[in-house]
C-alpha positions, 0 to 999 in steps of 0.5 A: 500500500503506498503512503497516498493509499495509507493517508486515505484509509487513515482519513476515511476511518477517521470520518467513520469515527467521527460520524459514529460519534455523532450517531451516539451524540444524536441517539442521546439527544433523542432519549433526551427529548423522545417527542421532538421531530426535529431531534429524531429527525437530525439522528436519522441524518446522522445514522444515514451517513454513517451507513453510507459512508459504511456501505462505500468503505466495504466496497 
């Protein structure tokens, strides 16, 4: 693997990362506030781009 493929697997875990933290970040706002649509609705965003962003690293 060269230095260039390195430096972008390390980048693109560092995004997954960043993105499951802002899921879990997310699903505890939503247990903070179970009735607020705009809550859930900012956690299903979260959740939708980190299983995209999941679905193309494995290809």
């Amino acid at each position: 693997m060269s230095d260039n493929q390195q430096e972008t697997a390390a980048a693109q875990a560092a995004g997954i990362e960043d993105l499951q933290h802002a899921v879990v970040e997310q699903l505890m706002a939503v247990i903070g506030a179970p009735d607020d649509q705009d809550v859930a609705d900012a956690a299903d965003g979260a959740v939708r781009a980190l299983d995209e962003r999941l679905r193309a690293h494995a290809v």
